[in-house]
C-alpha positions in Angstrom: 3.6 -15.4 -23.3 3.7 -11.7 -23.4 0.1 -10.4 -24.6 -0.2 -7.0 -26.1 -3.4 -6.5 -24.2 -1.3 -7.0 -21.2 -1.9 -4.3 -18.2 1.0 -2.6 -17.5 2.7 -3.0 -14.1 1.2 -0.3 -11.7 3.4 2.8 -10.7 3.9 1.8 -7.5 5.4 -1.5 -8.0 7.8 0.1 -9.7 9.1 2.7 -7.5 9.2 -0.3 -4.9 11.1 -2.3 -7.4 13.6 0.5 -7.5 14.0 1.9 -3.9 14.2 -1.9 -2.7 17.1 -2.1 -5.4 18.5 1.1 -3.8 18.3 -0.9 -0.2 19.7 -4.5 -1.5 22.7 -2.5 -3.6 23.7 -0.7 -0.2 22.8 2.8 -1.8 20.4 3.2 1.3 21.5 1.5 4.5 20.0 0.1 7.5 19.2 3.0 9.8 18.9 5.7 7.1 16.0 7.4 7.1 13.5 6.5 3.7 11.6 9.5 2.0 8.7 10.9 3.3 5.5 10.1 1.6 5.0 13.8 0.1 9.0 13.4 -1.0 7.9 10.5 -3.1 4.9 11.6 -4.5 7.3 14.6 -6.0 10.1 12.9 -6.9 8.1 10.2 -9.1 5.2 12.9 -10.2 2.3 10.6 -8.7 -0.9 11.1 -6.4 0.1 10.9 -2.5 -2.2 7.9 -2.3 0.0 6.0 -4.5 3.3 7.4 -2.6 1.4 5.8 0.5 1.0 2.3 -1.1 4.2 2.4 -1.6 5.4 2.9 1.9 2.6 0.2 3.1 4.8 -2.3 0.5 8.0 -1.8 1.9 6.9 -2.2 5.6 4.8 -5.1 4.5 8.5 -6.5 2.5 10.2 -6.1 5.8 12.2 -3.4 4.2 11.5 -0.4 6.5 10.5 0.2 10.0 9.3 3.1 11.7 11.6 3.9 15.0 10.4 6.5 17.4 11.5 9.7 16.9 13.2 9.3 13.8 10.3 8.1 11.4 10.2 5.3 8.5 14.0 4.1 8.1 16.1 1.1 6.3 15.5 -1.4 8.5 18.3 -2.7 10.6 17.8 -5.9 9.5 18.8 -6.0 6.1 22.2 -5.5 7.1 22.0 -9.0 8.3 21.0 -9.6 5.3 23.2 -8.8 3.1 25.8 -9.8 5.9 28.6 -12.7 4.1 30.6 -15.6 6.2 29.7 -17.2 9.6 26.9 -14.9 11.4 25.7 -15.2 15.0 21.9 -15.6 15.3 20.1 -12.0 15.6 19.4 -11.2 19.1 15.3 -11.2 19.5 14.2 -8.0 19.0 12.8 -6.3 22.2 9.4 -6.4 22.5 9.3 -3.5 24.3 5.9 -2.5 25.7 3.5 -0.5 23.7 2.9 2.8 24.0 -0.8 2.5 25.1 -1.6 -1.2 26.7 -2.9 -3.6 24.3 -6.6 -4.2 24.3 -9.2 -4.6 21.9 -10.2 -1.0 21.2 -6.5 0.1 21.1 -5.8 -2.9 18.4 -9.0 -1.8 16.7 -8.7 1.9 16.6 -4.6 1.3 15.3 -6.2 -1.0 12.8 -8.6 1.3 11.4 -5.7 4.2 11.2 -3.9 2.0 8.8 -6.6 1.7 6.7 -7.7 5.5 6.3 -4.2 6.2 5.2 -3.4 3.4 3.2 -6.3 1.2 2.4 -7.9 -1.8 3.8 -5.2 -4.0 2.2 -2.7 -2.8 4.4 -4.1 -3.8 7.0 -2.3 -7.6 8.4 -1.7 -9.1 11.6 1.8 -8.3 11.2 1.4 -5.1 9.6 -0.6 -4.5 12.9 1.7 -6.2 15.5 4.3 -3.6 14.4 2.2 -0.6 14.3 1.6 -1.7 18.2 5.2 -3.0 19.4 4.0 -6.2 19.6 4.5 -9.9 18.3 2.0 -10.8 16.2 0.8 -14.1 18.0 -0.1 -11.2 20.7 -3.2 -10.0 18.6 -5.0 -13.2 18.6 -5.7 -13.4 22.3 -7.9 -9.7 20.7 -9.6 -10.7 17.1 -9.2 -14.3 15.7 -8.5 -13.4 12.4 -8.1 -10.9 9.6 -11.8 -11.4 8.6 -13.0 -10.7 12.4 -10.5 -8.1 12.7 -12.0 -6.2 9.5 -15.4 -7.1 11.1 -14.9 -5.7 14.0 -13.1 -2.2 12.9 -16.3 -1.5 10.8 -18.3 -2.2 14.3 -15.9 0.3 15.6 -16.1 2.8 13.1 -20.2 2.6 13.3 -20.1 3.1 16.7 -18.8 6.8 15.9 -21.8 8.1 14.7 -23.8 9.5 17.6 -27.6 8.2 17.1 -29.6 10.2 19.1 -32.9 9.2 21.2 -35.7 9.4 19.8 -34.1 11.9 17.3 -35.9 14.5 15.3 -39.7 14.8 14.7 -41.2 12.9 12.0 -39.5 10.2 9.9 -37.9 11.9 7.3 -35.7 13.6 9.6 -34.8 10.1 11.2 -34.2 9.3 7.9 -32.2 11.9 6.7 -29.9 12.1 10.2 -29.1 8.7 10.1 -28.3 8.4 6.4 -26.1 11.8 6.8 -24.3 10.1 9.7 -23.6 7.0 7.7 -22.1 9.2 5.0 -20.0 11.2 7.5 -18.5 8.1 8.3 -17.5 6.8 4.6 -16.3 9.7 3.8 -14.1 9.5 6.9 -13.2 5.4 6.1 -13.2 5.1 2.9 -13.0 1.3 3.2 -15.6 1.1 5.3 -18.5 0.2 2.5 -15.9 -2.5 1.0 -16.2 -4.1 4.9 -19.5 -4.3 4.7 -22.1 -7.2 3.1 -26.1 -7.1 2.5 -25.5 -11.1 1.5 -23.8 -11.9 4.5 -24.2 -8.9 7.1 -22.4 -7.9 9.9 -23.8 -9.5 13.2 -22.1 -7.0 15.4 -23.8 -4.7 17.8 -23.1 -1.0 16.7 -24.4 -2.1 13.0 -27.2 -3.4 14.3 -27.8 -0.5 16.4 -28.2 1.7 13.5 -30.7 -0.3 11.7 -32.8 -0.7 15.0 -32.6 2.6 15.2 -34.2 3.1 11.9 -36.9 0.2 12.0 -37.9 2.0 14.8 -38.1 5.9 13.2 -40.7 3.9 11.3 -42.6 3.0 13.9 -46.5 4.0 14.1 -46.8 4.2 9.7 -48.6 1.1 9.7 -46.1 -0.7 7.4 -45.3 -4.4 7.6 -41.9 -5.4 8.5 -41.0 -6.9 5.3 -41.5 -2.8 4.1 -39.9 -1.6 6.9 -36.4 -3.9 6.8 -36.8 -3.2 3.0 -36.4 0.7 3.5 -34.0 -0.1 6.0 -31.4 -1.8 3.8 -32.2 0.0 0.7 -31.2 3.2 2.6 -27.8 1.7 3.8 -27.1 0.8 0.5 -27.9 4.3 -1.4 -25.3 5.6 1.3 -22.6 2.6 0.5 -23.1 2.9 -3.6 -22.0 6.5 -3.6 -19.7 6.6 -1.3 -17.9 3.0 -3.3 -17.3 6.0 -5.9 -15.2 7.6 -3.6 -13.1 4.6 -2.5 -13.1 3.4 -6.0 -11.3 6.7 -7.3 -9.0 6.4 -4.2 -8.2 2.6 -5.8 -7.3 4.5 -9.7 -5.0 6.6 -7.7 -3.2 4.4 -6.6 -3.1 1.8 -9.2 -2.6 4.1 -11.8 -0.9 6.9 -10.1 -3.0 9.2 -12.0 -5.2 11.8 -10.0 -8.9 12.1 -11.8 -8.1 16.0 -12.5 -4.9 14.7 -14.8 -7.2 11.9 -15.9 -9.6 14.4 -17.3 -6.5 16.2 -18.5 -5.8 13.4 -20.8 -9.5 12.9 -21.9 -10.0 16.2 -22.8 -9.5 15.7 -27.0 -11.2 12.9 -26.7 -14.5 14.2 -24.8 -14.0 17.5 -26.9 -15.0 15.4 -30.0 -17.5 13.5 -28.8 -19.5 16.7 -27.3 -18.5 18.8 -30.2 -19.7 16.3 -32.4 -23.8 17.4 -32.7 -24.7 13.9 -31.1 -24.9 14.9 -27.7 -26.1 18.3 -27.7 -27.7 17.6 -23.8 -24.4 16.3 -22.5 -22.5 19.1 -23.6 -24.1 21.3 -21.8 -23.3 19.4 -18.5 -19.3 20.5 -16.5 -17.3 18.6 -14.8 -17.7 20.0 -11.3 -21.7 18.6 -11.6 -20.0 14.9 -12.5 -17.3 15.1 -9.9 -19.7 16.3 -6.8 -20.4 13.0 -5.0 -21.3 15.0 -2.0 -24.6 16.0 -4.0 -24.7 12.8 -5.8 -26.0 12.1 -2.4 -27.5 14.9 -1.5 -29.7 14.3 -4.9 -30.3 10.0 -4.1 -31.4 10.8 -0.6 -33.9 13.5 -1.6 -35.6 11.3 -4.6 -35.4 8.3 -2.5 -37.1 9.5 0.9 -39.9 11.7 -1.8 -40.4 7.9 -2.8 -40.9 6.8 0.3 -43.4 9.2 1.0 -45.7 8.4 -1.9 -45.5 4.8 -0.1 -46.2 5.9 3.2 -49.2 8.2 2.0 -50.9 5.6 0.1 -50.2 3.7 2.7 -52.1 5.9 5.0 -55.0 6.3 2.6 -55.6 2.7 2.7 -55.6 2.0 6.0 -58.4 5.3 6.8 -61.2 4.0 7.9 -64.2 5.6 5.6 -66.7 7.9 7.8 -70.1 7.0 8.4 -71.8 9.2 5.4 -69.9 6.7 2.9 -71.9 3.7 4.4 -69.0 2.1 6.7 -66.3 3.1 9.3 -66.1 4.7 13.0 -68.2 7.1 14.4 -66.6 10.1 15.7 -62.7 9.4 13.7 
């Protein structure tokens, strides 16, 4: 039964509903080439990202295929389709060798090109296996499975980020480089934080690499481990909260179809009231830029974070200074 509190159906189920309409009616044939991504986001007024989803839903359908040299077109198998009487089987469709050969880091680097454009949800074995020109059995000799496939792009990805040894002097510049090259690469993948799990973590080697790498810009603070994996994780995680901001606005997009400037837009009595009211004299005071600025969001979490830290590490220290002679205990000469 119908409920009034019922969300509505997401703009770009819609538009699918009626180009796949256009394709089943004949008013778009096999061959012809579909609308370009921009071309849709103008003709039905909504953000690119959602314009991209529904691209990734028609390829996903079976309704379109991109051919070389002519882009995203009908595919030519709907006219089979729609094709009445006795029909011969289809001819198998030539495999046709890919244009790179097929090995892991091709599969994985295509893989992770899907998902910058259109989200990690696009991303399927046979979403994949025609990305490549490939049958989709093919890509199991490579990953196993979706899960290991979305394991092992986020291995890939982390495996971007240049780590350098031993890095900068001290351990707040270890800190900060490596928590700046984490963010570089979330703000290049935005599904990257959604791949990745504290509860069940990654056991693949470039993650691991980067937190070795900082365990060991920790080395010679006298902290126990427990600290030490502590900071470790809790810095990973300041990185992969604000930057699931990002991907979550990304997500709005393309549900709703509404970008967060004309989401403001429609706010805008409503905020007006609430500001103007007297209640919130403090908020009004703050713009829109300073909400909207993830990139010092960051900037801000890191700063507080590592000044934290430091308060830890110097009591720490104090602790562990051995008391000089004068005070009735500790080394000579230190």
């Amino acid at each position: 039964m119908p409920s009034s509190t019922q969300r509505p159906e997401p703009p770009y189920r819609r538009i699918v509903a009626e180009i796949r309409a256009r394709i089943l009616t004949g008013d778009l044939r096999p061959g012809d080439r579909m609308p370009s991504i921009r071309q849709i986001a103008q003709r039905w007024g909504v953000a690119v990202a959602t314009a991209t989803k529904v691209m990734a839903t028609l390829r996903d359908d079976g309704l379109v295929e991109t051919k070389v040299g002519a882009g995203t077109v009908v595919s030519t198998l709907m006219g089979q389709t729609r094709s009445v009487g006795p029909t011969t089987p289809p001819r198998p469709r030539r495999a046709g060798a890919p244009k790179q050969p097929l090995n892991r880091k091709h599969v994985l680097r295509t893989a992770i090109a899907i998902a910058d454009i259109e989200g990690l949800d696009a991303v399927s074995m046979r979403r994949l296996a025609a990305e490549l020109g490939a049958g989709p059995m093919s890509l199991y000799r490579h990953v196993a499975s979706k899960d290991e496939l979305v394991m092992q792009m986020a291995d890939e990805a982390f495996g971007e980020a240049e780590l350098p040894v031993p890095g900068p002097e001290g351990w707040r510049a270890k800190l900060e480089l490596i928590s700046r090259r984490q963010w570089e690469l979330c703000r290049r993948h935005l599904w990257l934080p959604r791949a990745v799990s504290f509860m069940r973590p990654l056991l693949v080697p470039n993650m691991m690499a980067h937190t070795e790498w900082t365990l060991r810009a920790l080395d010679g603070l006298g902290l126990p481990m427990t600290t030490r994996i502590r900071e470790a994780l809790t810095l990973h995680a300041l990185v992969l909260t604000v930057a699931l901001s990002i991907a979550d606005e990304v997500e709005a997009e393309q549900e709703t179809g509404v970008t967060l400037d004309r989401w403001w837009l429609t706010q805008r009595q409503r905020a007006d009231e609430l500001l103007h009211s007297g209640r919130f004299p403090l908020l009004a005071t703050i713009t829109g830029e300073e909400v909207s600025d993830v990139d010092g969001l960051f900037e801000y979490g890191l700063a507080r974070h590592l000044d934290g830290f430091a308060a830890l590490v110097e009591d720490q220290a104090r602790t562990q200074k051995p008391r000089s002679p004068e005070f009735g205990g500790g080394v000579p000469g230190v």
